[in-house]
C-alpha positions, 0 to 999 in steps of 0.5 A, a space after each residue: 557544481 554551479 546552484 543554477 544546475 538543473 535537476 529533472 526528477 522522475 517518479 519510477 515507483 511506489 510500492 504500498 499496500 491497501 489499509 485494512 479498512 472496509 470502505 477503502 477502495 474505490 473503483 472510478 469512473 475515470 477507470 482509476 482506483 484509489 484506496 488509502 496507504 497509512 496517510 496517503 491516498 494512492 492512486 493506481 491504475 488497473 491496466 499496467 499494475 503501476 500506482 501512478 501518485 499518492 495524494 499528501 493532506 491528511 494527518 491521520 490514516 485513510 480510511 475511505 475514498 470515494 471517486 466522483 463518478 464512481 464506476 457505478 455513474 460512469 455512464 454519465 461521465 463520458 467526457 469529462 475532462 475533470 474527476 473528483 475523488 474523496 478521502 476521509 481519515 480516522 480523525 474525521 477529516 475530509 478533503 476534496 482532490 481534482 484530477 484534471 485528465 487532460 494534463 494528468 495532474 492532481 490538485 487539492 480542491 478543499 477540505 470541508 468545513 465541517 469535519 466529524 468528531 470521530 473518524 469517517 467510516 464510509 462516504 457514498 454519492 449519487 450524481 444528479 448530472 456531470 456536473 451535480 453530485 449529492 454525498 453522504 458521510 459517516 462516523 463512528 459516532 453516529 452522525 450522518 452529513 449529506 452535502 450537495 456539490 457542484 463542479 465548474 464548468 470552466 477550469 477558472 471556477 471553484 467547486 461549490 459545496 454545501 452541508 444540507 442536513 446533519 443527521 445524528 442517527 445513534 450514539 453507535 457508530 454507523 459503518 455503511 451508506 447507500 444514496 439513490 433518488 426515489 423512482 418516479 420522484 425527480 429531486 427526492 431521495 432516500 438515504 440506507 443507513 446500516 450500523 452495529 444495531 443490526 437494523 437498516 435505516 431509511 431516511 427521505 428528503 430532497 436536495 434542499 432540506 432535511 432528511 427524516 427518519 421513514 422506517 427501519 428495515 430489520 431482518 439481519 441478526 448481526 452487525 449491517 456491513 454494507 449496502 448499495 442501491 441499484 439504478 432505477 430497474 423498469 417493470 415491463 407490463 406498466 411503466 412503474 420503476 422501481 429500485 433495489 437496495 442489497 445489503 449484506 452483515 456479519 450474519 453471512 446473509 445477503 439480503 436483497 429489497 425491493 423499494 416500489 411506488 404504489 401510490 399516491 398519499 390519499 389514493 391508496 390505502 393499505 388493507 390489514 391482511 397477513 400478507 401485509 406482514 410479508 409485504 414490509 413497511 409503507 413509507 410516504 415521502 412528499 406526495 407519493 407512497 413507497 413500500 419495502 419488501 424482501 426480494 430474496 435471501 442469498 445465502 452462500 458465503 462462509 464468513 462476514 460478508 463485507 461488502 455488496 455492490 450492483 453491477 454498473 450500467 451497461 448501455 444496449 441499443 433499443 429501437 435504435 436508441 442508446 438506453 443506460 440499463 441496471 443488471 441484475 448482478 451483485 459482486 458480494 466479498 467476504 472474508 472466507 476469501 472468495 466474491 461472489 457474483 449473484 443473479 436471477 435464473 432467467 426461466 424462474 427468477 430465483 437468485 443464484 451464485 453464478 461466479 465464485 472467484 478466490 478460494 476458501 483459503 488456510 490463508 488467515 482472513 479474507 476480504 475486506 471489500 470488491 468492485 466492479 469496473 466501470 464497463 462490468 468486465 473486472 472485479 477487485 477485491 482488496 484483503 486482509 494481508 493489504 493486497 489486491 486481487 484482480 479478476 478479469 472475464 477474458 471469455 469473448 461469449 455471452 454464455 460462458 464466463 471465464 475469470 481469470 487472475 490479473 496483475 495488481 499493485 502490491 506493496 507493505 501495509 505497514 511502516 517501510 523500515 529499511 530498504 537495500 538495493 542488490 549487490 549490482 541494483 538489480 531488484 530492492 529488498 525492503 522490510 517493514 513492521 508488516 513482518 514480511 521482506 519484500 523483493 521489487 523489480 522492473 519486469 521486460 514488457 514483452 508486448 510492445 517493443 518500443 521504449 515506455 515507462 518501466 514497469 516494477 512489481 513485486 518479485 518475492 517475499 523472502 521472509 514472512 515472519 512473526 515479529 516486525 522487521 526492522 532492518 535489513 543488509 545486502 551482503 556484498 561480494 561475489 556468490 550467491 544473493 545473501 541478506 541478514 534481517 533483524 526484527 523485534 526479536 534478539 536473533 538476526 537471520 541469514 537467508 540465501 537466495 534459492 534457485 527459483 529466485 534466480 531463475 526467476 531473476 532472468 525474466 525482469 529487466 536487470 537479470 542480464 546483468 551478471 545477477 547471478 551466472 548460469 554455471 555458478 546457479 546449478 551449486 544451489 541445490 535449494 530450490 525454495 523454503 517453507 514456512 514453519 508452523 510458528 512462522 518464525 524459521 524457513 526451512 529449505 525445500 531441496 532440489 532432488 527431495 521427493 516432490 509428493 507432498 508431505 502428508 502433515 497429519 499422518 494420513 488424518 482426515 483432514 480435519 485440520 487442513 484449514 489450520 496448517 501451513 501449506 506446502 510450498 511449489 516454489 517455482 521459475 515465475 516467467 511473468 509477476 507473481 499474483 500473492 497467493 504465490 508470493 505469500 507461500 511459493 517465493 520464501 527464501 531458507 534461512 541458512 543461519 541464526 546469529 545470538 548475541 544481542 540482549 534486546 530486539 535488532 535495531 540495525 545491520 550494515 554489511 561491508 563493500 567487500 562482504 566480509 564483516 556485517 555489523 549489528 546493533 540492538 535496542 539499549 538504555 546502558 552501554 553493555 546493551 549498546 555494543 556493536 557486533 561483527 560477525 564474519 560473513 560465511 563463518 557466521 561467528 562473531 569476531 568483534 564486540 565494539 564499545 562506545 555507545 551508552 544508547 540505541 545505535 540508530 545507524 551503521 555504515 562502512 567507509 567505502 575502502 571498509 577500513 573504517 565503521 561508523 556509528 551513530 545513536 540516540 546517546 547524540 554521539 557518533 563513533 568512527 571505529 578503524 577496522 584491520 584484517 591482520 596477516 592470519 585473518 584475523 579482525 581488529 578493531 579500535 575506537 578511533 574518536 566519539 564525538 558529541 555531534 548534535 543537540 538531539 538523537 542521531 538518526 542516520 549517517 552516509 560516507 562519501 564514496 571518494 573519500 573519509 568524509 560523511 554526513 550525520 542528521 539528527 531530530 535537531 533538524 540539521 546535516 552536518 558534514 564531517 572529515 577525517 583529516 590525515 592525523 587522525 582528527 575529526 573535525 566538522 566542515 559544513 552544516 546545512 541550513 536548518 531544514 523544516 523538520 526532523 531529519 530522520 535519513 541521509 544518503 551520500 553518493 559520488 557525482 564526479 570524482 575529479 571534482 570530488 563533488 557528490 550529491 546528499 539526498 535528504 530525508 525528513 519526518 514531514 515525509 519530504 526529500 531534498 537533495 544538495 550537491 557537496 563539493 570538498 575542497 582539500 587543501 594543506 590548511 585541511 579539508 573544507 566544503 560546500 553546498 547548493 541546494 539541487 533540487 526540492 521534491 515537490 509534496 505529491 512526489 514525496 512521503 507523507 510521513 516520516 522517511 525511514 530511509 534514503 539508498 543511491 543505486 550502486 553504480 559501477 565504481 562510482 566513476 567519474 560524471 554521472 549524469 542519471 541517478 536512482 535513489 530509492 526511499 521508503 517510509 511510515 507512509 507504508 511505501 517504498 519509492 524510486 526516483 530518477 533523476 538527471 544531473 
């Protein structure tokens, strides 16, 4: 292949779930959600469930962003052709994003200048106007920056931004903020600040200057969580507004105040009554003075409240003029798994839970945060587990509301640490340090018939297990789905697909292609798992055991209902599964256990024609660094391979599986050739150990045309290896040196004739390369070359290290390919598919 070649790529998917942070998503008033991945800052969008990009800049994780307009302003964002989004990391910097919605592309503005010494816990602004905007920042040492910034009105101008005041409230980390202009006060504001001190403090000031300290509002006896200010509300008999601040704490009370302006300073004077106790603190903030009182208590939720946010501005019509009006409407979110949405009873005033949406669940832990959309009619919580849930009000009446569960975004909350594709490429199979085994695949979009964008989701969850999950294999051949898994632990497990996957498996976009035929499914008389007590085996559910559900406590009285595991409803999903039944009703049985390893599983492979899979452990000493081989169907072990005096970092059988490589952390590769003899029997010799790089080996590929492979170390190189026809290895390329680490490689065939292929690349700075190898044999011996194809740029890429790069098996690796998939994931918690076009 020439090096002029053009390669087009094209970003497919990511896969990643939400950080488990409070103050991590934000609802914008571009009608995108953004909330931060490990690293990155993702951004998805509510209405095809599909995150669009993730934002590569920060060292540390995400652990707040905030769109400038937020949902709440975005009545003052009718046309703007230019969004801002802040994210702020646990390092304590944070950095300003444009996203231009004209040409749909992002950009990094600028990180300011003035980071926190510790990591940011929430950030909050106001929009003076489209184009003005004031924010406040916080971090867990107690000190508060506001900053006031400006937006260009032409795209050839910068942003303006500008610290105004820096206020070091406590040495106690301050977690919650709330910014709102004073009523009938242009250009003076107030500041809400809530923290581990149980108290709320308010601070005054204006654009220009300093901010100081006003009173304390006390009343919570617990941690302050959260707290948001309502938009100017109008008194109907004077003219006087007046403003509403909610907030709520770990006590599991809401509480909501009223901020008024009585006065101004010399004109009204306070009488000592006992009514003044109930009435709350005076504050006087330049010529007018405010008081505080407690408008109502809302007590409804079970755990920590974590967070509350008014209902964003609707627009009505009076005497023909469009006025924007705040509801009196609070979505609250807690961790007993539900949100509520609280309002004043039209005839007495009195604050009630009119909605109640998630469930008391068994299901450990509940919410972390919940927003409302732009236009009021949705509401996102994001939880525990790193996932979202979505609510929409589908009921077309203003009486009645009806909310019904909607498509999110889903994904690992922890590091990716191998992914696989099916035996045919149909769906991907990826594990992660988050103890789950997750199942993606593009679903038919039924609703319109024109080709568009694909659209993956999460299909199941195969596995939820006690222990992180470090490796994964396919195994290959004809019958059912199988994988082995391997976690932190020295067993590795074998789970079998039930008939509810494949049944399912017909709905997305692959399940035609021979995934599995419809006269083999009905030997599968499996038709889900449940979870075990301890979480560590799966047992199968049957096709024909009786469906009432088990009585687990002997007919007790229920008393432990919260603590056990639920029953699971497996069931054929005709439409993307939502998680609460990816979390229960999508597990697949495991149908064996393999014991032989001394240390926790490091890595799996399987062979092409699914007769051995091979398996290495955690090692310091060549006994523990042994390879094993178990047969598949038997399950027995039928090799124990001695080379290595290290962790084997990777495994791969050649393409013809006569042959097994290994590389490890002891800086050798090791080539095994692998027999059948005529009685079936296995054997397998040590063909050559070779001393490949200066530091530890992390991944290797074969060349699917011939006994070629490639093998990237931390030294940061690729070399290129043959196998010539006597038996010798010998090395006959090394790529340039790359710019980091090279932690995955993965090698596939372009054109068999040419004998030309293509090397994807995969290095710790999160970054993918993919260069096109030729190999030239001739009668001297096998040489090669190289070309550089194509560079991912950073906004398609990882932000952290990749764990692993895999091409999508494609039907004998025919000659002239033109459209590849390859699928990546890594430490950024994300699993990616690209496209790209040769």
């Amino acid at each position: 292949m020439s090096e002029n070649t053009k390669v087009e790529a094209k970003r497919v998917f990511i896969g990643a779930g939400c950080n488990r942070v409070v103050n991590n998503v934000s609802w914008g008033a571009s009608g995108l959600v953004s909330f931060g991945a490990q690293n990155a800052v993702a951004v998805f969008c509510p209405k095809t469930a599909q995150i669009l990009t993730t934002l590569p800049g920060h060292k540390a994780a995400v652990n707040c962003t905030h769109w400038l307009p937020s949902s709440k302003f975005a009545f003052k964002a009718k046309n703007l052709d230019r969004h801002y989004l802040l994210s702020g990391d646990s390092d304590g910097i944070i950095i300003l994003w444009e996203l231009s919605t004209l040409h749909n592309n992002w950009r990094h503005v600028l990180q300011l200048p003035l980071s926190h010494k510790k990591g940011v816990t929430c950030i909050t602004a106001y929009m003076v106007s489209e184009n003005d905007a004031m924010f406040a920042s916080a971090s867990s040492d107690g000190v508060v920056n506001l900053w006031d910034v400006s937006f260009p009105a032409q795209s050839s101008e910068e942003c303006k931004v500008v610290c105004l005041d820096s206020i070091c409230v406590d040495t106690k980390a301050i977690v919650t903020l709330a910014l709102a202009e004073l009523p009938q006060n242009p250009g003076r504001f107030a500041l809400a600040l809530g923290g581990l001190d149980n108290k709320i403090k308010l601070y005054c000031g204006e654009r220009t200057g300093k901010f100081t300290s006003v009173c304390e509002l006390k009343g919570h006896t617990d941690w302050i969580r959260s707290l948001d200010f309502s938009l100017p509300l109008h008194i109907t008999e004077e003219t006087t507004d007046y403003i509403m601040l909610v907030s709520s704490s770990q006590d599991k009370v809401i509480r909501i105040w009223k901020l008024v302006l009585v006065g101004d300073v010399g004109s009204w004077q306070r009488e000592i009554t006992l009514a003044s106790y109930i009435e709350g603190p005076v504050f006087v903030s330049g010529t007018s003075t405010y008081q505080i009182s407690v408008e109502s208590v809302l007590i409804g939720h079970e755990d920590w409240v974590y967070s509350v946010e008014w209902e964003p501005p609707v627009i009505s019509s009076i005497d023909g003029r469009l006025v924007n009006h705040q509801p009196l409407s609070i979505l609250s979110a807690s961790m007993d798994k539900t949100m509520m949405i609280w309002r004043p009873e039209k005839n007495t005033g009195v604050w009630v839970n009119v909605v109640c949406v998630g469930e008391l669940s068994h299901c450990a832990l509940g919410f972390y945060g919940g927003h409302w959309c732009p236009n009021g009619l949705s509401i996102l919580a994001h939880g525990y587990g790193g996932s979202f849930h979505l609510w929409r009000n589908v009921s077309s009446s203003k009486e009645s509301e009806n909310w019904q569960m909607q498509k999110v975004p889903s994904g690992h909350f922890a590091a990716v640490t191998d992914v696989t594709w099916a035996r045919t490429g149909e769906y991907l199979l990826s594990v992660s340090h988050d103890q789950t085994t997750r199942v993606f695949s593009s679903w038919k979009n039924d609703e319109k018939n024109e080709v568009e964008d694909e659209h993956w989701h999460e299909l199941a969850r195969p596995q939820v297990h006690g222990h992180d999950i470090n490796c994964v294999a396919m195994v290959q051949g004809k019958g059912n789905h199988r994988f082995v898994s391997g976690a932190e632990e020295k067993v590795v497990r074998v789970f079998e697909a039930p008939l509810s996957f494949l049944k399912t498996l017909n709905h997305t976009c692959a399940g035609g292609e021979g995934s599995f035929p419809e006269d083999l499914q009905a030997d599968v008389q499996v038709l889900g798992a449940n979870m075990s007590a301890l979480g560590l085996s799966q047992k199968p559910i049957y096709l024909h055991s009786s469906s009432e559900p088990l009585e687990r406590n002997g007919g007790g009285e229920g008393l432990d209902t919260f603590e056990t595991v639920p029953e699971a409803a497996p069931a054929e999903l005709k439409e993307p599964p939502i998680e609460d039944q990816l979390a229960f009703h999508t597990l697949w049985p495991e149908s064996h256990k393999l014991y032989g390893h001394g240390n926790e599983l490091f890595s799996l492979c399987g062979d092409h024609k699914g007769n051995l899979v091979a398996s290495s452990c955690k090692a310091q000493s060549a006994s523990m660094a042994e390879i094993w081989l178990w047969e598949v169907g038997t399950w027995k072990a039928v090799g124990r391979l001695q080379s290595h005096s290290l962790t084997v970092t990777h495994l791969e059988f050649s393409y013809d599986d006569t042959m097994l490589l290994s590389v490890s952390r002891d800086r050798h590769f090791s080539v095994f050739s692998i027999q059948r003899t005529d009685n079936g029997e296995v054997s397998h010799k040590l063909m050559a150990k070779v001393e490949a790089h200066k530091r530890i080996i992390w991944a290797c590929s074969w060349n699917p045309f011939g006994h070629q492979f490639a093998t990237s170390s931390r030294d940061k190189t690729v070399k290129i290896w043959s196998i010539e026809s006597d038996g010798r290895i010998k090395q006959i390329l090394a790529l340039p040196q790359f710019g980091s680490s090279v932690t995955a490689v993965a090698w596939t065939g372009l054109d068999r004739k040419e004998k030309s292929g293509c090397v994807a690349v995969g290095m710790e700075s999160g970054l993918i390369e993919l260069w096109t190898i030729k190999i030239i044999e001739t009668e001297e011996g096998t040489t090669a070359t190289a070309a550089l194809a194509l560079r991912l740029e950073t906004f398609m890429c990882h932000v952290s290290a990749v764990n692993r790069l895999v091409w999508k098996p494609t039907e004998k690796c025919e000659s002239n390919q033109s459209l590849l998939r390859l699928t990546s994931c890594g430490d950024d918690n994300c699993v990616r598919v690209f496209d790209f076009k040769f």
